[in-house]
N, C-alpha and C positions, 0 to 999 in steps of 0.2 A: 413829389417826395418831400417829407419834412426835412427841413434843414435840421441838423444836428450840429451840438456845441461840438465846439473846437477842444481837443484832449493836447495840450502840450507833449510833443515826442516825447520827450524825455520818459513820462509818465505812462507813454504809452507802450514804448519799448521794452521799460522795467514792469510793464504789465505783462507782456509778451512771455520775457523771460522766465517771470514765474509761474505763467499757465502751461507754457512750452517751451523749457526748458532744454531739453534734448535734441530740440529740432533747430533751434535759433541758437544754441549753447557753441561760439566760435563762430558764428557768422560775419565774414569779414569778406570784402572784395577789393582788390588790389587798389594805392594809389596811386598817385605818378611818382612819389618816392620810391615806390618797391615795380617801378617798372626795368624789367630785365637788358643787363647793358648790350645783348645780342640775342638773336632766332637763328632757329636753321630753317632755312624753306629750302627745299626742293635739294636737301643736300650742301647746300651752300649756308656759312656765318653770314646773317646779315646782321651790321650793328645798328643798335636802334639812339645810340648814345648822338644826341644832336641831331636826329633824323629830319630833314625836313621836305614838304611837299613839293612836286620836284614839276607839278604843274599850276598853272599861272590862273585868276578866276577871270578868264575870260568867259563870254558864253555859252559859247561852242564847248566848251569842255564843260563847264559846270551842267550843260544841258545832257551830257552822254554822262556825267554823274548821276543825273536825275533818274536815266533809265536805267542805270546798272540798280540803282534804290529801289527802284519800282519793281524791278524784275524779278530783285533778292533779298530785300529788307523787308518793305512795307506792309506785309501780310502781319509783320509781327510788331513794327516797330510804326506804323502806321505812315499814312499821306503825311500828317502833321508833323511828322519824328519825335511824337511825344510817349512812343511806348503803348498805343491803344489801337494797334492795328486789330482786325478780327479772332485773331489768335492771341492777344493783349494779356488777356485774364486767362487763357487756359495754363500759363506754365508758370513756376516762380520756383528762382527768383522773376520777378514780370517782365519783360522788355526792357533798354534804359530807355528813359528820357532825353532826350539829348536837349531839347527846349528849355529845359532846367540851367539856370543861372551856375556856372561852373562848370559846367558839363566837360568833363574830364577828353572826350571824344572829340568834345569840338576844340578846345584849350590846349590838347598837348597830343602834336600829331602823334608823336613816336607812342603815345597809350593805345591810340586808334588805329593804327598799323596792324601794332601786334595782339590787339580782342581780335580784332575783325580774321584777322590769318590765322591763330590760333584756335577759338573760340571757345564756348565755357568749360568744354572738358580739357581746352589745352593750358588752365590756371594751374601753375604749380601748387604741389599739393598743402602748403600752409595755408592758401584762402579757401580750402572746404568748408562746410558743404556749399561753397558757391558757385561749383559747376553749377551753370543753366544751360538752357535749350539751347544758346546761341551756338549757330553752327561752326567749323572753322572753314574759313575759303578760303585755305592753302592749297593749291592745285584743283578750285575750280573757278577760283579768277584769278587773273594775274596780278603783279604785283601795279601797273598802271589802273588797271581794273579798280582795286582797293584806292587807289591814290585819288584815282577820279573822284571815287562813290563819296572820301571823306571830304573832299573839296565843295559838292552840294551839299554835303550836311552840314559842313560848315558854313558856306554862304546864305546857306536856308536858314539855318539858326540863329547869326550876327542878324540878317534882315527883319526875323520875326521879335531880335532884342528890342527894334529901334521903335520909339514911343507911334502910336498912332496918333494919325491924322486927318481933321475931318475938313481942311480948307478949301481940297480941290475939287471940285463939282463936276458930278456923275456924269461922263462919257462915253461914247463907242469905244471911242480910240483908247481908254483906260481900261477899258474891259478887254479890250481885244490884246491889249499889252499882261495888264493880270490872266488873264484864260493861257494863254501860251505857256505862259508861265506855273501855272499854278494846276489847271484844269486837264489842257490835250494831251498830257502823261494816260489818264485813262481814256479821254473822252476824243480823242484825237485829231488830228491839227482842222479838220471840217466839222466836228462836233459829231462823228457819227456812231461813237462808241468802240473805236475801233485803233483804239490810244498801244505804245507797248504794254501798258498793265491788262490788255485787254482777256489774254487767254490765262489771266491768274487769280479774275475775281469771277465770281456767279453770284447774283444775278451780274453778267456783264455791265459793263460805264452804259446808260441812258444815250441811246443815239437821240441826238439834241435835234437832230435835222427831223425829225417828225413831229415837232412839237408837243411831246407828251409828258406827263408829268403823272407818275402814280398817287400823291398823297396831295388832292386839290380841294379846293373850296369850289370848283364848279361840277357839272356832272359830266358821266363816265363816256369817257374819246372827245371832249368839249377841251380848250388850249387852257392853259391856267392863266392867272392872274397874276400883275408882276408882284403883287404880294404873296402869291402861292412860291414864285421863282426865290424870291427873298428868302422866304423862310425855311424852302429848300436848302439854299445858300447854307443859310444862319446854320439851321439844326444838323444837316446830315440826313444819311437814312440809316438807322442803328441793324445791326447786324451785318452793314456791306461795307465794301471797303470806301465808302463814301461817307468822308468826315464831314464835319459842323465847321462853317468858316467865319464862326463869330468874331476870331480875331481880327480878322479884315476891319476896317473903317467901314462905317454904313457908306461911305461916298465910295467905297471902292464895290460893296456887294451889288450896291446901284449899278454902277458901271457894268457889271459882271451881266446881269439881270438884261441891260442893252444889250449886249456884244451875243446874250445865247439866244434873244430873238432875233440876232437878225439871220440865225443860223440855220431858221426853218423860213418856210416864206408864208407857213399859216398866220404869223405873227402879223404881217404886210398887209395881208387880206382882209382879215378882221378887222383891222383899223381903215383900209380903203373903203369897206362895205361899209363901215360906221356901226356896225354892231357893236353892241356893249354885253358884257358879262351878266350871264343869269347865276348869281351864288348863292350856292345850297344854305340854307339856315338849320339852323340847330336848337327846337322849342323846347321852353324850360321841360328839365326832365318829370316826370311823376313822381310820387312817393314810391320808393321800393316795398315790395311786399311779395312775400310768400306765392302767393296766386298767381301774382304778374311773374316771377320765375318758372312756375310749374306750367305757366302759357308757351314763355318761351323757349321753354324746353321742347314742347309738342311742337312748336313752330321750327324749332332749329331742326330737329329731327328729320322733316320735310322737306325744309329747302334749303338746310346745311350742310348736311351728314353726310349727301353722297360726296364732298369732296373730304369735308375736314372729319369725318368719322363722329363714331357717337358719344365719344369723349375727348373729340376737340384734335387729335393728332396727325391728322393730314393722312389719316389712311383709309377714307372711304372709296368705295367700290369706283366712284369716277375718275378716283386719281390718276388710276391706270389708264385710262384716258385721253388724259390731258397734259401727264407731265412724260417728257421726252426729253432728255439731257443732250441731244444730240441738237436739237431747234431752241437752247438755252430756256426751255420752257420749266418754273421750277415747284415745287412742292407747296400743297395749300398752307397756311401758316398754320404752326403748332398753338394751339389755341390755350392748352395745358400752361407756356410758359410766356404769360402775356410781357413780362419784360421785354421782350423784344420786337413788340407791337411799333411798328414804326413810327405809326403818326400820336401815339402814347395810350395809356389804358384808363382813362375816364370816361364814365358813362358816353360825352360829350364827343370823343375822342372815337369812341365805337360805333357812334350812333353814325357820325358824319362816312365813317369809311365804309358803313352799309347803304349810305343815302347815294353817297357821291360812286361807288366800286373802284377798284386799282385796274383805271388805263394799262393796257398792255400785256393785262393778265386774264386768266381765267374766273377771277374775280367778280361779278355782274355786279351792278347798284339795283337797290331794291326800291322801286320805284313807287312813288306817292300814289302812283293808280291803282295798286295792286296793294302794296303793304301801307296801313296807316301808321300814322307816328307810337299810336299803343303797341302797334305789335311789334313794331321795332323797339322801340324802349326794353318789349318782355324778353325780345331776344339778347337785348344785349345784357341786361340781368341775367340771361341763364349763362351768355359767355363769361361774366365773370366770377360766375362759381365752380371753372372747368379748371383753374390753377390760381399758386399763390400770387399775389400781387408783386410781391418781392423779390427780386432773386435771391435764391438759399445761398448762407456765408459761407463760403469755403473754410471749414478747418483742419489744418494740418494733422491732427492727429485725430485716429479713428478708433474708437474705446468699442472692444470687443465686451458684452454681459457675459457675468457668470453667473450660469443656469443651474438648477437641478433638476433631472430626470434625462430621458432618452430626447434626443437630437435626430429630425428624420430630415428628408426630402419635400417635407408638405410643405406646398404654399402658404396656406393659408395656419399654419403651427402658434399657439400659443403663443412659441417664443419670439417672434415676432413683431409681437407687440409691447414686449419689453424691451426690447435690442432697440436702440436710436440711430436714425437715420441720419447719413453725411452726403453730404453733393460733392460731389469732385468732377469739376469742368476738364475735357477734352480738348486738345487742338490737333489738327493737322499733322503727318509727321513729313515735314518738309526740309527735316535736314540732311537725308541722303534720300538719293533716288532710289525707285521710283517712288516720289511723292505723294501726299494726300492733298490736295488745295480746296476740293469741296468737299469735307465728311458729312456727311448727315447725321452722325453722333457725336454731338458736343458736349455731353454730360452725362454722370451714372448718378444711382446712389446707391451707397451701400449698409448694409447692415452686418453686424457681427456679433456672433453667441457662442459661450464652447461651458463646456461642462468636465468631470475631470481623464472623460478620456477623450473626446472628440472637442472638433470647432467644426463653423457652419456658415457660410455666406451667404447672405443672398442680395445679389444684385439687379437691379432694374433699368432700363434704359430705352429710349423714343425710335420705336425707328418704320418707317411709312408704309415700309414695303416687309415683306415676312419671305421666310425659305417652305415655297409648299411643301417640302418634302415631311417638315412640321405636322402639314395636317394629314399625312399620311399617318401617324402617330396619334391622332386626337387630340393633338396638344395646339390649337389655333382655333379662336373665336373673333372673326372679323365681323365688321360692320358689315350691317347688311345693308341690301339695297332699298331703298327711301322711299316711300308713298310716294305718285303723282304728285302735286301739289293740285290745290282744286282751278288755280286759272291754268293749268294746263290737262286736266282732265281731260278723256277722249286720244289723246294724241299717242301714239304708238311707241308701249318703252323700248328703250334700246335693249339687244339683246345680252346677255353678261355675256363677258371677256372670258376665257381665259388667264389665267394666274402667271406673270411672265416669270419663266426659270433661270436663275442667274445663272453665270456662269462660275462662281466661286460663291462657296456658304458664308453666312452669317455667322460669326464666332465672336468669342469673346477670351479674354483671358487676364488673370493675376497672375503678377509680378510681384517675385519676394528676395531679397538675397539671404542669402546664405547664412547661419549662423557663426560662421567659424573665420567671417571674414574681419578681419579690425577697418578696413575701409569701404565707406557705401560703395558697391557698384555704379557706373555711366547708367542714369535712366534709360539710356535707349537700348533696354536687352543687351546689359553689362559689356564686358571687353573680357581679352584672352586673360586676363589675371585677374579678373573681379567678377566669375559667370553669375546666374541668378537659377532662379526655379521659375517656373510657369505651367498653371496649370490652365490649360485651352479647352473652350469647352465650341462644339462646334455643330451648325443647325444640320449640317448632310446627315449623321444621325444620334443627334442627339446625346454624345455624350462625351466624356473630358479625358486630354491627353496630357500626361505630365512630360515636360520639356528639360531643359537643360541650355541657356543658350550664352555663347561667351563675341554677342554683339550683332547687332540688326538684321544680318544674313547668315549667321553664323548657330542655328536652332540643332541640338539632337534631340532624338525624339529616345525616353526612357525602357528602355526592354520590358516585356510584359509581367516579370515579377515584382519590377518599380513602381508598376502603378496601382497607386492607393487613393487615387481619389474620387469618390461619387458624385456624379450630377444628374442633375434633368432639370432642361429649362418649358417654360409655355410661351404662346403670347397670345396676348390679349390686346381686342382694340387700338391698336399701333404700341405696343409696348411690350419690350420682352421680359422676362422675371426667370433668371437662374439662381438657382440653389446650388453648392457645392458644399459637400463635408470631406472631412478626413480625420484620421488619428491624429492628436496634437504630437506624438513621437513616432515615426518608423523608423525604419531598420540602417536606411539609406544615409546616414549623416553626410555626407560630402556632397551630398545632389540632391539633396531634401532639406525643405526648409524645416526646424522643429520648433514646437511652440511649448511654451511653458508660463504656467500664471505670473502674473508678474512684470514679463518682458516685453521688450519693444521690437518691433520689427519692422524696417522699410518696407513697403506696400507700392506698389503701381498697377497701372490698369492700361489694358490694349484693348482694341474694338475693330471689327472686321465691318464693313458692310457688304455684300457680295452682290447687291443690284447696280453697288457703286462700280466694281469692279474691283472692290480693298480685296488681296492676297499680299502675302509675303510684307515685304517693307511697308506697301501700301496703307494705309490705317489713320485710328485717332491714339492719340496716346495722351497717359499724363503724367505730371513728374512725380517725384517720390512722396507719398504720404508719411504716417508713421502710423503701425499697428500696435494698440495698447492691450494688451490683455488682462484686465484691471481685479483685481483680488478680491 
C-alpha cells in the first residue's frame, strides 16, 4: 500500500467537523476528571472515589486475567490490546486502545472499573453520542473477575511500554517463557490449538504439534521454513484473531520460532534425516495483458469455480462439500474482497499461494507438472479483476439521490446508477447472548434514491450458501458445476449434492429511529424509552415485515394495516441484492420512521445468516450510520 502523508489531527478533525457535522457535532468521551464519585452494581453504592485494585500482579492472577481477556475482550479489543481485534473496524466509536501512551484504563483503575461494568450504553447521557458497542459486565463477571482482567491489561501494557531489546540471544528456554506467555492463551499450553481462546476464534489457534503452516514458501503438507515461522510471527494471519508480533525483538520471535519446533517432532526429523528445504520460487512476472486475463478466466472457471464460484465468493457447487462447521472446516476465500488475502495481494503474493496451496485446507497447489507458470500468472490476472484492491472507506453518513420519475423493485433500474454506493462493515453481535463469534456477513453496501413521494434501498451483501426456498421463486442463479479439467478427463464426476436446508432463513433488516425522538436510540434494537423501526426482509418467502423493537429481544411485529413496505430480493453467484421501497410519509407517526427532503436520519443494519444458525439475537450488526436525504 502507498504510504500516505501525515494530516496533523487538528486539521483533520476540523476536517471531520465540517463534512460531518451532525454525527461528530458533541462527540466527547468521559475523562478521569468526569469520572463518577460512586456505581450501583447489583443494587449495592460502590464508591469509585480512590478505588484501588484489591489484587496483587503476581502470576497466577495476572494469568486468570489473561483468560478472562481472551474469553471476553479480545474479539474486539484484540490479542495485542490495541483495539484491532476481528471485530476492530466493524463498530465505532472503534475498540480502545489501551497500548496508547496514557491510556486512561490502564492509568486510573477507578476509569477502568467503572467502563468495564457499565459499558458504552451505561456513559451518562452528556458524553453522547459515545455510547459504543462495549458491553457492560455488571452481572456477567464479577466484580474480582473485572479486577483481574484490568490487572493483565495492565501489566500487558507497562511491559509492551518498556523499550525493546535486541542483547539476549535466541533461545528454547526464551521461547518457551515468551509462548506461555504470549502464545498458549489460544494455542495452548502443548501447542495444540486447544488454548481457552480456542472455542471463540475460527479458523481455530494452528495446532503447532503437526507442523503445519498455511502461508509457506515450501510446498503443500511439506514443514516450513524458520523464516516462513518468523514471518508468520512478524505479520499475523489477517482476518483471524492471530495478531502480527512485530513488536517483539527479533531475538525474542527467534526464540519463539525454537520453542514452536520443538512442539512437533517433524521439526527433529527433518534435521536428523539432513534434509534440507525445497522453496518454491516465484519467476519474474509477464507483462499483463488483456489475453493473458481472458486465458485465465477460462482456466479459473475449470479448476477454480467449483469451490470459489464464478465470480470469486466461495459459493461453488464443491463448497457444499467440503466445508463443515462442525470439523472446523471453513469457507473458500472470498476472492471479491482481496484485502483480506492473507499472505497479500500482489501478483507475486497470488502466484506463490497457487504454487505452494494452504496446508490444512481444501486448498490444493497447482503444480509445475500440470500448470506452467503462464497459466498461472493468467489466472492470477483474472483473480485480480474479481474485486477492488482496497478496502471501501467507511462513511458515516449515507446521501440518499433525488430522482425523478417512478421508483420500482427492478434490480437492474436506471436509478441505480445514479445513487452512490456506501460500505458499512459488520461485526458479531457478542454483547448479549446468544452470540454471533463467526458471521459470515461482514459487510453491506448500500444505496439510496427517493423521489417526492417514495424512497428505495437497495442492498447487497456476500454470503456462500443461499435459502433454496429462493429458487423455488426463480430468484437464484448459482455457479454451476465446472468442466473436468483435461488431466483429469475420463474420471468419473461426482454426483450433485443436494442443496442443504437451514434451519432458520436468510434475512436482513434496516434500522431507523424514530423521528419524534430528541435522543439516538442504544444501536442494539433501541431500549424501552428509545424503540426504533425495522423493516426485515426474510429468504423463507421472500418478503419484509415491519417491526417495532424496544431492545435485542424485545421485537413486536406491526399489525397488517402497518405494513407499508415493499421488497423482493435475488441472489446471484454468492451474493444477495434486496430492494426495499416505501412512502417517505405514512400514517403511523409513533412506529414509523418518516422521511422528508432535507433530513437526517440514524440508519443501522442487522443480518441473519440461517446456514449459520443466526435467529433472534444471533446476527451481524452495525452501529449507527446517518441517513441524508440531500435536496
Amino acid at each position: 500500500m502507498t504510504a500516505q502523508p501525515k494530516i496533523p489531527s487538528v486539521f483533520f478533525v476540523a476536517l471531520l467537523l465540517l463534512v460531518f457535522p451532525s454525527v461528530l457535532w458533541g462527540f466527547h468521551a468521559p475523562t478521569s476528571k468526569e469520572i463518577p464519585e460512586s456505581i450501583t452494581l447489583d443494587g449495592k453504592k460502590v464508591s469509585l472515589k480512590g478505588i484501588k485494585n484489591p489484587f496483587s500482579a503476581d502470576p497466577d492472577t495476572v494469568k486468570e486475567g489473561g483468560e478472562l481477556y481472551i474469553k471476553n475482550c479480545f474479539l474486539c479489543h484484540g490479542d495485542l490490546l490495541d483495539g484491532k481485534g476481528i471485530f476492530g473496524e466493524s463498530f465505532f466509536p472503534n475498540p480502545a486502545n489501551f497500548t496508547k501512551k496514557g491510556s486512561l484504563a490502564v492509568t486510573t483503575p477507578a476509569y477502568a472499573f467503572w467502563r468495564i461494568m457499565k459499558g458504552g450504553k451505561g456513559v451518562p447521557k452528556e458524553f453522547e453520542p459515545w455510547n459504543s458497542a462495549m458491553p457492560a459486565w455488571e452481572g456477567v463477571l464479577t466484580q474480582e473477575e473485572v479486577w483481574k482482567t484490568i490487572l493483565y491489561i495492565q501489566q500487558t501494557v507497562k511491559e509492551r511500554w518498556q523499550p525493546i531489546s535486541e542483547k539476549e540471544k535466541p533461545s528454547l528456554k526464551r521461547g518457551k517463557e515468551i509462548y506461555f506467555k504470549k502464545c498458549a492463551f489460544c494455542h495452548g499450553k502443548k501447542g495444540k490449538g486447544d488454548g481457552p481462546a480456542a472455542e471463540y476464534t475460527l479458523p481455530q489457534p494452528r495446532n503447532l504439534t503437526k507442523g503445519h503452516l498455511k502461508i509457506r514458501s515450501t510446498s503443500f503438507g511439506k514443514i516450513p521454513t524458520d523464516k516462513d515461522l518468523f514471518n508468520a510471527l512478524s505479520r499475523g494471519m489477517k482476518g483471524t484473531t492471530m495478531p502480527g508480533w512485530s513488536h517483539l525483538s527479533k531475538s525474542d520471535r527467534k526464540s519463539l520460532v525454537l520453542y514452536i519446533k520443538s512442539l512437533s517432532k517433524k521439526f527433529a526429523k527433518f534435521e536428523k534425516r539432513g534434509k534440507k528445504h525445497k522453496v518454491v520460487k516465484v519467476p519474474k512476472p509477464p507483462e499483463l495483458t488483456p489475453e493473458g486475463v481472458e486465458r485465465g478466466k477460462k482456466s479459473f472457471m475449470v479448476n477454480c469455480s467449483g469451490c470459489h464460484g464464478v465470480e470469486g465468493r466461495g459459493d461453488g457447487v464443491t463448497t457444499a462439500r467440503i466445508v463443515d462447521y462442525s470439523s472446523n472446516a471453513i469457507w473458500p476465500r472470498n476472492l471479491s474482497e482481496p484485502w483480506n488475502f492473507r499472505r497479500g495481494t500482489s501478483r507475486k503474493d497470488i502466484f506463490m499461494t497457487l504454487r505452494t496451496g494452504l496446508s490444512t485446507t481444501a486448498m490444493p497447489k497447482f503444480s509445475p507438472r500440470i500448470f506452467k507458470d503462464q497459466e498461472i500468472w493468467d489466472i492470477v490476472d483474472f483473480v485480480k479483476t474479481l474485486g477492488s484492491q482496497e478496502q471501501p472507506l467507511v462513511r458515516p453518513v449515507i446521501k440518499a439521490a433525488k430522482v425523478e420519475g417512478e421508483l420500482s423493485l427492478d434490480q437492474n433500474a436506471d436509478v441505480w446508477k445514479k445513487a452512490e454506493s456506501f460500505y458499512v462493515p459488520l461485526g458479531g453481535q457478542i454483547i448479549e447472548k446468544p452470540k454471533s463469534y463467526f458471521p459470515t456477513t461482514r459487510n453491506l453496501t448500500v444505496r439510496a434514491a427517493y423521489n417526492e413521494k417514495e424512497i428505495v434501498f437497495k442492498i447487497q451483501w456476500d454470503d456462500p450458501s443461499y435459502d433454496p426456498k429462493l429458487k423455488e421463486q426463480n430468484k437464484v442463479k448459482e455457479s454451476p458445476q465446472p468442466p473436468l479439467p483435461e488431466h483429469l478427463k475420463g474420471m468419473k464426476e461426482e454426483e450433485p449434492i443436494e442443496p442443504v436446508v437451514p434451519d432458520f432463513p436468510d434475512a436482513l433488516a434496516l434500522q431507523f429511529a424514530l423521528n419524534n425522538q430528541a435522543e439516538k436510540p442504544y444501536f442494539l434494537n433501541g431500549d424501552v424509552e428509545h424503540p426504533v423501526n425495522l423493516w426485515k426482509w426474510s429468504s423463507s418467502d421472500n418478503k419484509v415485515d415491519e417491526w417495532n423493537a424496544k431492545g435485542l429481544k424485545k421485537w413486536t411485529l406491526q399489525d397488517d394495516l402497518s405494513q407499508a413496505v415493499m421488497g423482493e430480493a435475488n441472489y446471484k453467484y454468492g451474493r444477495y441484492s434486496l430492494i426495499l421501497k416505501r412512502k417517505l410519509k405514512v400514517i403511523h407517526e409513533k412506529i414509523d420512521v418518516q422521511f422528508e427532503a432535507g433530513s437526517s436520519i440514524p440508519i443501522a443494519f442487522n443480518a441473519w445468516d440461517g446456514y449459520q444458525g443466526e435467529t433472534g439475537a444471533k446476527k451481524s450488526i452495525s452501529s449507527w450510520f446517518e441517513l441524508q436525504l440531500a435536496k
